[in-house]
mmCIF file of the N, C-alpha and C atoms, coordinates in Angstrom:
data_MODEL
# 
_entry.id   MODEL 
# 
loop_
_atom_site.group_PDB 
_atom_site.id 
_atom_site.type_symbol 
_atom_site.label_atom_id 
_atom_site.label_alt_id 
_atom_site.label_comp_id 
_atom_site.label_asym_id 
_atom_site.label_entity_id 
_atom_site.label_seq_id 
_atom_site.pdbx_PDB_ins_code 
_atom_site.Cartn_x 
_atom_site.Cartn_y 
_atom_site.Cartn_z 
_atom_site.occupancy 
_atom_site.B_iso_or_equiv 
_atom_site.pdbx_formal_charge 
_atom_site.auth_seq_id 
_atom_site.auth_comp_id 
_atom_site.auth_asym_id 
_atom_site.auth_atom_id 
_atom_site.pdbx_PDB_model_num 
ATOM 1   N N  . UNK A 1 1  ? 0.827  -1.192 0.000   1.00 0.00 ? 1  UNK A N  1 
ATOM 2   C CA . UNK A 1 1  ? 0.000  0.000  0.000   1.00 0.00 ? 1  UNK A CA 1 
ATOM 3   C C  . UNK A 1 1  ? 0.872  1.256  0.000   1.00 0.00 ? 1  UNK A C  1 
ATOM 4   N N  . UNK A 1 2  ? 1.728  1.562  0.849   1.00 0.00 ? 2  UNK A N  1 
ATOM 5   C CA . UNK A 1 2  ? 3.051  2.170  0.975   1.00 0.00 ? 2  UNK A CA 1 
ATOM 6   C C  . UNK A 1 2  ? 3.531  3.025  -0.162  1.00 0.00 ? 2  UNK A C  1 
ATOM 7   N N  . UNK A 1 3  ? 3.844  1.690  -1.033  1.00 0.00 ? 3  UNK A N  1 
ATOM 8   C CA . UNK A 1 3  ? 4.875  1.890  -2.288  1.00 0.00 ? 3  UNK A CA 1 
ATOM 9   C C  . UNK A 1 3  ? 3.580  1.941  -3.453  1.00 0.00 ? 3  UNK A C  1 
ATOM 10  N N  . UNK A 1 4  ? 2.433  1.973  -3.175  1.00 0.00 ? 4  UNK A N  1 
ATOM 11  C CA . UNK A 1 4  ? 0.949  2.141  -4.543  1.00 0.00 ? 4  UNK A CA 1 
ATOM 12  C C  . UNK A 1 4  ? 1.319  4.029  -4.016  1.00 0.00 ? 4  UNK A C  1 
ATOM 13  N N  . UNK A 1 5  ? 1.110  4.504  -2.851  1.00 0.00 ? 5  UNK A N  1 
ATOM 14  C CA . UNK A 1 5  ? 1.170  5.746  -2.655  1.00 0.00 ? 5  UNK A CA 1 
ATOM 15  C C  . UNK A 1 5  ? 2.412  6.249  -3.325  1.00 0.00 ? 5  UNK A C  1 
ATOM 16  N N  . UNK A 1 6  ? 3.591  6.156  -2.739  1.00 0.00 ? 6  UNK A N  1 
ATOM 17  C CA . UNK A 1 6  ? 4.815  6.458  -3.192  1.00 0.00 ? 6  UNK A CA 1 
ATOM 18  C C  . UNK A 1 6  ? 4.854  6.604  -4.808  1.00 0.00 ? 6  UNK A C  1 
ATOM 19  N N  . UNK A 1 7  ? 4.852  5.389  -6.142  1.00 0.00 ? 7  UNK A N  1 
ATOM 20  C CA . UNK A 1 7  ? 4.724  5.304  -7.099  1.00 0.00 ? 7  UNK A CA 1 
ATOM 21  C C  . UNK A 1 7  ? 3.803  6.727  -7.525  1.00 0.00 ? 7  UNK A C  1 
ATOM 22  N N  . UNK A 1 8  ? 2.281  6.645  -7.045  1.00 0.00 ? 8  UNK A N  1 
ATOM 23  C CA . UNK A 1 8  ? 1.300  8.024  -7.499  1.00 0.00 ? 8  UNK A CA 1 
ATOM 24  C C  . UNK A 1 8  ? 1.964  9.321  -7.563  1.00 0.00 ? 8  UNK A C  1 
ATOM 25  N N  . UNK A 1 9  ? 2.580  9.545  -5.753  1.00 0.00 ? 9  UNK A N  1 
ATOM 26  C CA . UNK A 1 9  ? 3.142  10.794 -5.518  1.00 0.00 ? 9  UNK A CA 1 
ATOM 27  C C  . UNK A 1 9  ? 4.307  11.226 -6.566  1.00 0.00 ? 9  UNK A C  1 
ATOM 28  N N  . UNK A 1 10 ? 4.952  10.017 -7.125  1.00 0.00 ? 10 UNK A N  1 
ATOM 29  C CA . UNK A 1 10 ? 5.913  10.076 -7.961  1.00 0.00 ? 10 UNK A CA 1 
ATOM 30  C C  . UNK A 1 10 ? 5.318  10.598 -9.640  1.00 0.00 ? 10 UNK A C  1 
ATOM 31  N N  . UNK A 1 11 ? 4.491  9.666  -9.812  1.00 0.00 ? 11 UNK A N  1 
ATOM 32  C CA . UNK A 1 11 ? 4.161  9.877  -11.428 1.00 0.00 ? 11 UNK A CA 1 
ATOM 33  C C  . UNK A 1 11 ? 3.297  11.284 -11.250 1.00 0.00 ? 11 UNK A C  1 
ATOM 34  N N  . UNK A 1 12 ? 2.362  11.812 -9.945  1.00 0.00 ? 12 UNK A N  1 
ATOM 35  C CA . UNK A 1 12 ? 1.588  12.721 -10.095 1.00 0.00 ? 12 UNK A CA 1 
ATOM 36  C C  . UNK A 1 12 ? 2.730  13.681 -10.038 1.00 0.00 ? 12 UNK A C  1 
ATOM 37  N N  . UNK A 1 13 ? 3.800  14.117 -9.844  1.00 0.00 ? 13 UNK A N  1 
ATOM 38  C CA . UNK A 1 13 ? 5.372  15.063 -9.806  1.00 0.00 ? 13 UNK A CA 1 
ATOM 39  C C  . UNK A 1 13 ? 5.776  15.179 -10.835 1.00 0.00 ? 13 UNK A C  1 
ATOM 40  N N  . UNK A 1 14 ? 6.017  13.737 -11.500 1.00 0.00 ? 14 UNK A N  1 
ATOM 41  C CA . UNK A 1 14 ? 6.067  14.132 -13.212 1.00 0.00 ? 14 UNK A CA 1 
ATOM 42  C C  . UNK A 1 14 ? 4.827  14.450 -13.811 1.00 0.00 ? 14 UNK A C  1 
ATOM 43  N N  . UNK A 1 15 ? 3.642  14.324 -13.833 1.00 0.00 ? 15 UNK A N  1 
ATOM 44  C CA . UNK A 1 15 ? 2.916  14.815 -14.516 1.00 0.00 ? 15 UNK A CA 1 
ATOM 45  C C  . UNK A 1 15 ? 2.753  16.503 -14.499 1.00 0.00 ? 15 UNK A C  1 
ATOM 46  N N  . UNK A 1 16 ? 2.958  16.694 -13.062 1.00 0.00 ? 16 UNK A N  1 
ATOM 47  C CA . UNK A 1 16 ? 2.754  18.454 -12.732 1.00 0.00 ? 16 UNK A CA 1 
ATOM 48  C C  . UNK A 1 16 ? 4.149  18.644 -13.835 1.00 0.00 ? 16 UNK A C  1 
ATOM 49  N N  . UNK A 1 17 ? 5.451  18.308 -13.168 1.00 0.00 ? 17 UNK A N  1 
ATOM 50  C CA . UNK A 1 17 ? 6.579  19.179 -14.157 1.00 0.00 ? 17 UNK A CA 1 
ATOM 51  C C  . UNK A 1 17 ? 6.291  18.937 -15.597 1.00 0.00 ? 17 UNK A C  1 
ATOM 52  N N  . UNK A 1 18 ? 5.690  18.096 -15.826 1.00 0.00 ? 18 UNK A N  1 
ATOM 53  C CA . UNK A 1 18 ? 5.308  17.811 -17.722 1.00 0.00 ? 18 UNK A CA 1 
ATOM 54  C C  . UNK A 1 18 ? 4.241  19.235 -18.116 1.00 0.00 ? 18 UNK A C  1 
ATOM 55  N N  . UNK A 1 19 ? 3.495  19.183 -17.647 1.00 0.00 ? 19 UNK A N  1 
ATOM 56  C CA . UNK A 1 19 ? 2.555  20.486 -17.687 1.00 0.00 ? 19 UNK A CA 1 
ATOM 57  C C  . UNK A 1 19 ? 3.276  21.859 -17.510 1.00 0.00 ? 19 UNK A C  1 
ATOM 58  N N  . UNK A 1 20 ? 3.840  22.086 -16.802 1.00 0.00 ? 20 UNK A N  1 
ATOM 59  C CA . UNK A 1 20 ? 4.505  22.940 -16.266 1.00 0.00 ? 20 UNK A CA 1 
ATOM 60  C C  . UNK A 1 20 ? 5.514  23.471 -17.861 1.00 0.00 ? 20 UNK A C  1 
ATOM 61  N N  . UNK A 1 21 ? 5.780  22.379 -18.029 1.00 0.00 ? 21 UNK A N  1 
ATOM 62  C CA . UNK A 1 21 ? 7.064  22.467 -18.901 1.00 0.00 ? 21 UNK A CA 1 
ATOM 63  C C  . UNK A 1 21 ? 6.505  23.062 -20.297 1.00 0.00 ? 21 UNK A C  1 
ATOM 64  N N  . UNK A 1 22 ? 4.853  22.167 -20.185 1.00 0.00 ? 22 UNK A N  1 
ATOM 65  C CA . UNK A 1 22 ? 4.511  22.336 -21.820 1.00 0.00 ? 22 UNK A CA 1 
ATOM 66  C C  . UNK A 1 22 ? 3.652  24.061 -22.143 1.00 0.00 ? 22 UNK A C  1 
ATOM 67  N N  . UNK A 1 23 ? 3.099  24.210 -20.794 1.00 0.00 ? 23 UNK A N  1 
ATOM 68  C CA . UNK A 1 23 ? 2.181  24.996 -20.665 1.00 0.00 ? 23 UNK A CA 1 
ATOM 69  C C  . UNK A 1 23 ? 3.033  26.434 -20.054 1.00 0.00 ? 23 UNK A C  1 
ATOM 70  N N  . UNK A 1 24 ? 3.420  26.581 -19.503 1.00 0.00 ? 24 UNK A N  1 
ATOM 71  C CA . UNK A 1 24 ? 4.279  27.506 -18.382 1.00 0.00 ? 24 UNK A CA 1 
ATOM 72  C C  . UNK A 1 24 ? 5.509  28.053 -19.068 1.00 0.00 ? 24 UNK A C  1 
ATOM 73  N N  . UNK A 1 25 ? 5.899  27.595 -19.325 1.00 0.00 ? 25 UNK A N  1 
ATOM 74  C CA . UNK A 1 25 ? 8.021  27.786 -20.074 1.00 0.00 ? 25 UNK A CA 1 
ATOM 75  C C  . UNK A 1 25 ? 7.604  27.791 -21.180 1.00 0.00 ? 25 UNK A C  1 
ATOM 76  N N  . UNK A 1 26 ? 8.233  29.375 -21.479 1.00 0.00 ? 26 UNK A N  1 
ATOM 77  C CA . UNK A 1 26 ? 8.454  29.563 -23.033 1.00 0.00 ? 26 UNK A CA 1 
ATOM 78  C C  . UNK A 1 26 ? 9.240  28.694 -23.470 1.00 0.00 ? 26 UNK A C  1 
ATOM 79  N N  . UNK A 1 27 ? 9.053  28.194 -24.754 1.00 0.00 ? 27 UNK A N  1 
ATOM 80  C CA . UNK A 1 27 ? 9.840  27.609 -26.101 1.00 0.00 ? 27 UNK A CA 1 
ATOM 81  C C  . UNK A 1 27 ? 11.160 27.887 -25.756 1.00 0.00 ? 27 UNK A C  1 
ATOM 82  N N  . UNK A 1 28 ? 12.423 27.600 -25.863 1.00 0.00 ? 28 UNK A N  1 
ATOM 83  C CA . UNK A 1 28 ? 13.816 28.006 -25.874 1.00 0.00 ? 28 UNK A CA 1 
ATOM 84  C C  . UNK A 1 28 ? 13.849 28.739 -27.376 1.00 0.00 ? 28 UNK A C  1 
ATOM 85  N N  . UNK A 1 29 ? 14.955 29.554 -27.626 1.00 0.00 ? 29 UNK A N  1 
ATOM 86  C CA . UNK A 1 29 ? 15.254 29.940 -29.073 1.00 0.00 ? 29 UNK A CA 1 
ATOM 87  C C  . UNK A 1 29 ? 15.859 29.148 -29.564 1.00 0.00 ? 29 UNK A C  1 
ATOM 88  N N  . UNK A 1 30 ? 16.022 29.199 -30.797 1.00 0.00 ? 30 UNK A N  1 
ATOM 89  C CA . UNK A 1 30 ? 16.636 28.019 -31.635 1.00 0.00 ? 30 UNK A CA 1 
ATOM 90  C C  . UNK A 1 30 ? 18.530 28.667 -32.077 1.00 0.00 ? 30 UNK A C  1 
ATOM 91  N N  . UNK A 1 31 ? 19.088 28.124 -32.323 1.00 0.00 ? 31 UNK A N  1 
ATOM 92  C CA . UNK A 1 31 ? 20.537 28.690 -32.209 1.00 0.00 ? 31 UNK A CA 1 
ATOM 93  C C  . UNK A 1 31 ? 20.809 29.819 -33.067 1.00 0.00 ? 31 UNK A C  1 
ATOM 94  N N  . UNK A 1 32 ? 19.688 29.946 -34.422 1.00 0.00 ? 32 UNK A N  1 
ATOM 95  C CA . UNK A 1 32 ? 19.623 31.235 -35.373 1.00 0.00 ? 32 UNK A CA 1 
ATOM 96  C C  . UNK A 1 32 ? 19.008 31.766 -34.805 1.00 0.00 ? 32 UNK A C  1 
ATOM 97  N N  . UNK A 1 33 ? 17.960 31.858 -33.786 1.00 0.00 ? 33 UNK A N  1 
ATOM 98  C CA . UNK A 1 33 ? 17.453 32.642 -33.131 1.00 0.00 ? 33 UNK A CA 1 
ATOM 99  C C  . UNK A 1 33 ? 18.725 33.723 -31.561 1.00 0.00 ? 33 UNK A C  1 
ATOM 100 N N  . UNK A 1 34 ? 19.311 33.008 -31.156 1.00 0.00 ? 34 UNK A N  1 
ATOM 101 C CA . UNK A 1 34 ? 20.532 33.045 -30.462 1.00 0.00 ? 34 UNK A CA 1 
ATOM 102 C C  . UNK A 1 34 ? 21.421 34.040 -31.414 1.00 0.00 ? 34 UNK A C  1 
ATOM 103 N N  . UNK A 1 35 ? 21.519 33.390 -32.344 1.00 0.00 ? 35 UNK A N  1 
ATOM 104 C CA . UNK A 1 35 ? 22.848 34.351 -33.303 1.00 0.00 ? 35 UNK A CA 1 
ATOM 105 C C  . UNK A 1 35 ? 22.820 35.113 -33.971 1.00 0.00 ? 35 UNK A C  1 
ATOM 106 N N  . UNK A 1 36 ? 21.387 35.255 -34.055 1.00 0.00 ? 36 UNK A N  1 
ATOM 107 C CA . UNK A 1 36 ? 20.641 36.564 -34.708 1.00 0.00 ? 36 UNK A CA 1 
ATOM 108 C C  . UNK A 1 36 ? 20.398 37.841 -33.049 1.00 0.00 ? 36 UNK A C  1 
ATOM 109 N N  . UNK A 1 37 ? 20.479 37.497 -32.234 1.00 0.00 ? 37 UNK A N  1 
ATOM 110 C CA . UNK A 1 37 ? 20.051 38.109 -30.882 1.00 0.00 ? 37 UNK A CA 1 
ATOM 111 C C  . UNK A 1 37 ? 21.704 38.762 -30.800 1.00 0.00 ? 37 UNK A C  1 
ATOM 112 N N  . UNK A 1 38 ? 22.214 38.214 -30.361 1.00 0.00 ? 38 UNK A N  1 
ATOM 113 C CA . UNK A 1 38 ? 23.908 37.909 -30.125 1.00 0.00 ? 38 UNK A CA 1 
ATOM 114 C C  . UNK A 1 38 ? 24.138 39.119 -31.265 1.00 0.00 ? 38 UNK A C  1 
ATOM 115 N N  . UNK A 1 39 ? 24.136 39.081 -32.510 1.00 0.00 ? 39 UNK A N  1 
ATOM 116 C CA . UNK A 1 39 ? 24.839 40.139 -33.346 1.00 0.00 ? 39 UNK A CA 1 
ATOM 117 C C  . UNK A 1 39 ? 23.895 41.507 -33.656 1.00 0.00 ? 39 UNK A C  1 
ATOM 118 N N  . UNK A 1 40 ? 23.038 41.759 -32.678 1.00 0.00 ? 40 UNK A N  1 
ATOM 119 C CA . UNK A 1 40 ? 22.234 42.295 -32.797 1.00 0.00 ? 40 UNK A CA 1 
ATOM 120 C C  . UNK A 1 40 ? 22.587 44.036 -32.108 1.00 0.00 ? 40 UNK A C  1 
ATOM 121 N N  . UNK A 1 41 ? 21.939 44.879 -32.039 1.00 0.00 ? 41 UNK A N  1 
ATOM 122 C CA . UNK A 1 41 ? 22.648 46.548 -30.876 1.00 0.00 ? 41 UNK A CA 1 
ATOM 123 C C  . UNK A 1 41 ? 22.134 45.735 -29.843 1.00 0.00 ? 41 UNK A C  1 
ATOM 124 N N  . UNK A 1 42 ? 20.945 45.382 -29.601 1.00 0.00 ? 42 UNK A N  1 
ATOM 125 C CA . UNK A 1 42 ? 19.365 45.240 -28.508 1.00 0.00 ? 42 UNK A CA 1 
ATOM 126 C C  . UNK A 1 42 ? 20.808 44.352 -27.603 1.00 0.00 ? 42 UNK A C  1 
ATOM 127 N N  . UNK A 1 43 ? 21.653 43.297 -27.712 1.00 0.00 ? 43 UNK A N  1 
ATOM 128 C CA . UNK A 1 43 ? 22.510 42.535 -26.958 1.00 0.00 ? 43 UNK A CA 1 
ATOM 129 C C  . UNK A 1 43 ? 23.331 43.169 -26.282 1.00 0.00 ? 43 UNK A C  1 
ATOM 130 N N  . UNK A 1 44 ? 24.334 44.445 -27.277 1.00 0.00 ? 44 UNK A N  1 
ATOM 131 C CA . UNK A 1 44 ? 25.151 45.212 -26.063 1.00 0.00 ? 44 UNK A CA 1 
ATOM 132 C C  . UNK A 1 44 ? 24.169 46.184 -25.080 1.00 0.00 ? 44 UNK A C  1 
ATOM 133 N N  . UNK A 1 45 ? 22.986 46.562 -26.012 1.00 0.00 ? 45 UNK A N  1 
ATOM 134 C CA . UNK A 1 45 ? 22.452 47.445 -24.616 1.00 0.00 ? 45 UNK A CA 1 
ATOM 135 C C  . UNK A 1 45 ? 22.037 46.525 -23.523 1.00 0.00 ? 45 UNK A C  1 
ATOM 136 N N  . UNK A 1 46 ? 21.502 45.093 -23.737 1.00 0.00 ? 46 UNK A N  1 
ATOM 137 C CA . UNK A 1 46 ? 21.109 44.497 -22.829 1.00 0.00 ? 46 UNK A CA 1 
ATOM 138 C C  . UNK A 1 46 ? 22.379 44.219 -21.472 1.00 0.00 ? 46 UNK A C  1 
ATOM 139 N N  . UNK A 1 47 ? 23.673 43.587 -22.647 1.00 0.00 ? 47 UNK A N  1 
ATOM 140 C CA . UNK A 1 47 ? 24.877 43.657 -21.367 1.00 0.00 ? 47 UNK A CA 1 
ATOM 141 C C  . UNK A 1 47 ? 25.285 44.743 -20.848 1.00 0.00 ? 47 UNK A C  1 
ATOM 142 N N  . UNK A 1 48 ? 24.970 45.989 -21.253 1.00 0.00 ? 48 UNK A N  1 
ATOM 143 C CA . UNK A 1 48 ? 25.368 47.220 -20.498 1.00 0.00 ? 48 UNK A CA 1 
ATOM 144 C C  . UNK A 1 48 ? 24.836 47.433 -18.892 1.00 0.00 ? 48 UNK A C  1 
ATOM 145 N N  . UNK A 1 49 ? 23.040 46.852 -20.048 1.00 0.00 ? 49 UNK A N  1 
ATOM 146 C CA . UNK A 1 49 ? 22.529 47.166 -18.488 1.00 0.00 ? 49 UNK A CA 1 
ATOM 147 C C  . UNK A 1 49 ? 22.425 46.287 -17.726 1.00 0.00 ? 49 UNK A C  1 
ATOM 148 N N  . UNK A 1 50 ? 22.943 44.566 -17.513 1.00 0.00 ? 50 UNK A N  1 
ATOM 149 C CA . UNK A 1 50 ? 23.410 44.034 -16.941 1.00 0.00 ? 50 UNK A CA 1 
ATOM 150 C C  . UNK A 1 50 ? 24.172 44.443 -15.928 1.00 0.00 ? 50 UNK A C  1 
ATOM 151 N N  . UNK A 1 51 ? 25.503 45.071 -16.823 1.00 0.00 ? 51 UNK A N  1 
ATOM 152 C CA . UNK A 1 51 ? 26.832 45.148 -16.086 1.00 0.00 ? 51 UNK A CA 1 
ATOM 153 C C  . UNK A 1 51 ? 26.589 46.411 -15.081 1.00 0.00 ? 51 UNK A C  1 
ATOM 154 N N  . UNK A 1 52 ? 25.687 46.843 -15.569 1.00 0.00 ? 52 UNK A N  1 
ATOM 155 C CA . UNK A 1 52 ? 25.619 48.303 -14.899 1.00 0.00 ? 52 UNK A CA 1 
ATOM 156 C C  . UNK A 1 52 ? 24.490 48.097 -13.447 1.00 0.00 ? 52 UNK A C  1 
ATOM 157 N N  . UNK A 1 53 ? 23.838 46.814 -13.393 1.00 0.00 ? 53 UNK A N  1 
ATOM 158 C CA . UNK A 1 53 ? 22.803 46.555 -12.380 1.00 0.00 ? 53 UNK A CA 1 
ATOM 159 C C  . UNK A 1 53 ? 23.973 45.813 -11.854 1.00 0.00 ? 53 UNK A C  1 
ATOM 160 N N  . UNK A 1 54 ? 24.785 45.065 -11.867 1.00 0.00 ? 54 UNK A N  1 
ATOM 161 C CA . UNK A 1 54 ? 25.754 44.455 -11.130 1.00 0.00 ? 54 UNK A CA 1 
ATOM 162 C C  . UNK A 1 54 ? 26.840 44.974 -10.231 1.00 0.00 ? 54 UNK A C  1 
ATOM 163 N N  . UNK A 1 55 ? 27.028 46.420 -11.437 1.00 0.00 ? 55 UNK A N  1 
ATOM 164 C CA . UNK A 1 55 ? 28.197 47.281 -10.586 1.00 0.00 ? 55 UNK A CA 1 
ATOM 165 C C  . UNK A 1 55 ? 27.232 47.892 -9.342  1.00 0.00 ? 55 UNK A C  1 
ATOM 166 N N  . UNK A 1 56 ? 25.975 48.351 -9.472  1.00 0.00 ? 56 UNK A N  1 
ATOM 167 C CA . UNK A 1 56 ? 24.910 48.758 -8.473  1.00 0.00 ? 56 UNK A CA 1 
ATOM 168 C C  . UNK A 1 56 ? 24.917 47.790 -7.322  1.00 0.00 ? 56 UNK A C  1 
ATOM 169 N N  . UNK A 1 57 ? 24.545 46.337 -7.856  1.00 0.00 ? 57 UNK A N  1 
ATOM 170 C CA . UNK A 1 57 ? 24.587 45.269 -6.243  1.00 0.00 ? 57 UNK A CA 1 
ATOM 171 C C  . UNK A 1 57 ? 25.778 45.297 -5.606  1.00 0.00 ? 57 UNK A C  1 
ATOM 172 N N  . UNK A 1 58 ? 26.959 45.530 -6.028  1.00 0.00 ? 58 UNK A N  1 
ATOM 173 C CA . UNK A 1 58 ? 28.189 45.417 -5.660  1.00 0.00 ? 58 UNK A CA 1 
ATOM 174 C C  . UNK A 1 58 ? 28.648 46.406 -4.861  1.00 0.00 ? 58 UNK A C  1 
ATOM 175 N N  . UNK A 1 59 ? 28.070 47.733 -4.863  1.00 0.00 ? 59 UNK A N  1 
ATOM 176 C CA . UNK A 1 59 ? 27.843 48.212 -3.565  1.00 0.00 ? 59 UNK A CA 1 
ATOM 177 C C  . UNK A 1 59 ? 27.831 48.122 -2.804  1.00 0.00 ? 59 UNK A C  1 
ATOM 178 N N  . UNK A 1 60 ? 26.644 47.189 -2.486  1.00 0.00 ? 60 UNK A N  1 
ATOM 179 C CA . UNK A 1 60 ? 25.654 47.073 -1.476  1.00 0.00 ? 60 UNK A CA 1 
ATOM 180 C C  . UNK A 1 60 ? 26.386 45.766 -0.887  1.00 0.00 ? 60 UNK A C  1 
ATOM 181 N N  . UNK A 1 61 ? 26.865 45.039 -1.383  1.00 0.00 ? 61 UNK A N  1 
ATOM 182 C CA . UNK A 1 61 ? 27.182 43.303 -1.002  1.00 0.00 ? 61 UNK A CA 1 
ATOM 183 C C  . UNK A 1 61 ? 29.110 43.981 -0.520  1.00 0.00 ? 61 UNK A C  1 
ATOM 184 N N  . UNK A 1 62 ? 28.820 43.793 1.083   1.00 0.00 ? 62 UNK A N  1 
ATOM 185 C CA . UNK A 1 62 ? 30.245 43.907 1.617   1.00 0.00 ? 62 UNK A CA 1 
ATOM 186 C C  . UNK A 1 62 ? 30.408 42.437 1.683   1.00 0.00 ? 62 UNK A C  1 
# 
């Protein structure tokens, strides 16, 4: 009886992350999608303002 529970709790965990995965999470980009992003302006402004929210936490984090 134990291990009938255990098994459920198990497959009902994969079923939530299966949903989750299909329904919830965007699509990934595809690698022309990536290398079209990557050689793009929209990428250095994005790492600017990365680097520039990082130099900000770094402040703050003794």
């Amino acid at each position: 009886m134990r291990v009938l529970q255990i098994v459920t709790g198990v497959v009902g965990v994969v079923v939530v992350a299966m949903a989750i995965n299909a329904f919830v999470l965007p699509p990934l980009p595809t690698p022309e999608e990536i290398s079209a992003y990557m050689n793009s302006p929209q990428y250095l402004i994005d790492r600017a303002a990365a680097f520039r929210a990082a130099e900000e936490r770094a402040k703050y984090n003794f």
